[in-house]
C-alpha positions as CSV (number, residue, x, y, z in Angstrom):
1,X,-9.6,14.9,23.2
2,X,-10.0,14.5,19.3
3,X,-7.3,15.6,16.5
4,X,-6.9,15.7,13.1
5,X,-4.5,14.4,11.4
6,X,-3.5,14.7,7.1
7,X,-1.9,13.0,5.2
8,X,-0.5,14.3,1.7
9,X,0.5,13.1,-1.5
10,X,2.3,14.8,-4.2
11,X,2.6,13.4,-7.6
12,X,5.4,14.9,-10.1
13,X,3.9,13.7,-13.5
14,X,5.8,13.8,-17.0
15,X,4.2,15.0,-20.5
16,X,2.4,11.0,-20.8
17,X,0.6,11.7,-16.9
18,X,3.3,9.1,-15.8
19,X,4.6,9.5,-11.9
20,X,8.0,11.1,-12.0
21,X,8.3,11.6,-8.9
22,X,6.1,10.6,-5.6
23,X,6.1,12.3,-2.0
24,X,4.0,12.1,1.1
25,X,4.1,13.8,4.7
26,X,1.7,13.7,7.5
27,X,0.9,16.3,10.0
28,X,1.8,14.3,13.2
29,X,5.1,13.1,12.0
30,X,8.4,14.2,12.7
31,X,9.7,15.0,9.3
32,X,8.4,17.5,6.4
33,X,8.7,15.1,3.7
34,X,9.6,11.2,2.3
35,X,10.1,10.2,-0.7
36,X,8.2,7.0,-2.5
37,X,8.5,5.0,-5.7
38,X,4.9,3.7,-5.7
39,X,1.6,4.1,-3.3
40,X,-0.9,1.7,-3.4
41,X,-4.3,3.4,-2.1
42,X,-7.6,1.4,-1.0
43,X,-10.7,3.6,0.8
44,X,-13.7,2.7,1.3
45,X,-16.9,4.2,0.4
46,X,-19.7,3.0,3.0
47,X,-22.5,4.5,0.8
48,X,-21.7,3.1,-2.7
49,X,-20.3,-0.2,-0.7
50,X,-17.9,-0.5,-3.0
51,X,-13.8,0.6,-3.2
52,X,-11.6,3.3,-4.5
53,X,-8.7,2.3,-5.3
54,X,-5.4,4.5,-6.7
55,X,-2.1,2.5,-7.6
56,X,0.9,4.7,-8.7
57,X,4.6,4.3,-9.5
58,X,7.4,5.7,-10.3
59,X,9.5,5.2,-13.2
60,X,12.3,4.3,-10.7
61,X,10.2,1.7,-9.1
62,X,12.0,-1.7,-10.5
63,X,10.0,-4.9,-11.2
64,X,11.4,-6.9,-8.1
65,X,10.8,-4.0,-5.5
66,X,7.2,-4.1,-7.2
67,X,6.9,-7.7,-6.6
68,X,8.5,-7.5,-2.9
69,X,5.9,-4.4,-2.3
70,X,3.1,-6.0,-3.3
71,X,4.1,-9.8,-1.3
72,X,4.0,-7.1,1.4
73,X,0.8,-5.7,0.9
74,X,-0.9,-9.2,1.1
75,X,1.0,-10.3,4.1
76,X,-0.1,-6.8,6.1
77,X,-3.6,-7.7,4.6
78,X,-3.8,-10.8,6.7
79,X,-2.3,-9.0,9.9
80,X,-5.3,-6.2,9.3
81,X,-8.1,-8.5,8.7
82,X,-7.4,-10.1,11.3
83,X,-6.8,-6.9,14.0
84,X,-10.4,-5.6,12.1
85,X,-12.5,-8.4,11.8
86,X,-10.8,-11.0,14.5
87,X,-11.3,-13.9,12.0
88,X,-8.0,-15.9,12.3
89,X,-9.5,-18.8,10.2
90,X,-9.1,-16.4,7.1
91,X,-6.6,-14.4,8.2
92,X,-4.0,-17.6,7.9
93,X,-5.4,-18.5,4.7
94,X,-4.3,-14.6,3.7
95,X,-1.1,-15.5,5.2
96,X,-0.4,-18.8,3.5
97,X,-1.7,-17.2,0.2
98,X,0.9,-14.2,0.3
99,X,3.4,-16.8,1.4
100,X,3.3,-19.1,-1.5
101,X,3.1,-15.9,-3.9
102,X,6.0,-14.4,-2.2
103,X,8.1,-18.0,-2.9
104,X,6.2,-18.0,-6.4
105,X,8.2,-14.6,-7.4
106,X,11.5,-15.5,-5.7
107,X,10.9,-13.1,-3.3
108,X,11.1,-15.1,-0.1
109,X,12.2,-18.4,0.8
């Protein structure tokens, strides 16, 4: 049996179209609401071939969560490339990649 599922985003913006405020829900979770200091978007768009990308934060969003975030993102990007496309060759050189950016930022050690 199929389902739907959505997901929402809403974006609090100040006078300057700067995030304020950030919150998402989704209609199969158990909660009505989270808050988040930044989203980082990617979808993409089989006709044009290329990607769509949308990259907010929040003013409360400090410089070292930003850097830990986005260590984060590369090291899931290895773990999904890999589930997607099963090429572990690549996916370890994701892996090493975020690694050594992650100890390049003093984010890990």
């Amino acid at each position: 049996m199929k389902k739907n599922a959505t997901i929402n985003f809403e974006v609090t913006l100040d006078e300057n179209n700067i995030p304020e405020d950030i919150h998402w829900s989704a209609s199969d979770s158990d909660f009505d609401s989270k808050k988040a200091k930044a989203i980082m978007i990617s979808i993409w768009d089989g006709e044009q071939k290329s990607s769509l990308k949308i990259n907010l934060w929040t003013k409360e969003m400090m410089a070292e969560e930003m850097k830990f975030f986005t260590f984060q993102i590369l090291d899931s990007l290895a773990d999904n490339y890999k589930k997607s496309v099963g090429d572990e060759k690549v996916s370890l050189e994701i892996k090493n990649f975020a690694k050594k950016i992650g100890k390049d930022i003093n984010v890990i050690k």
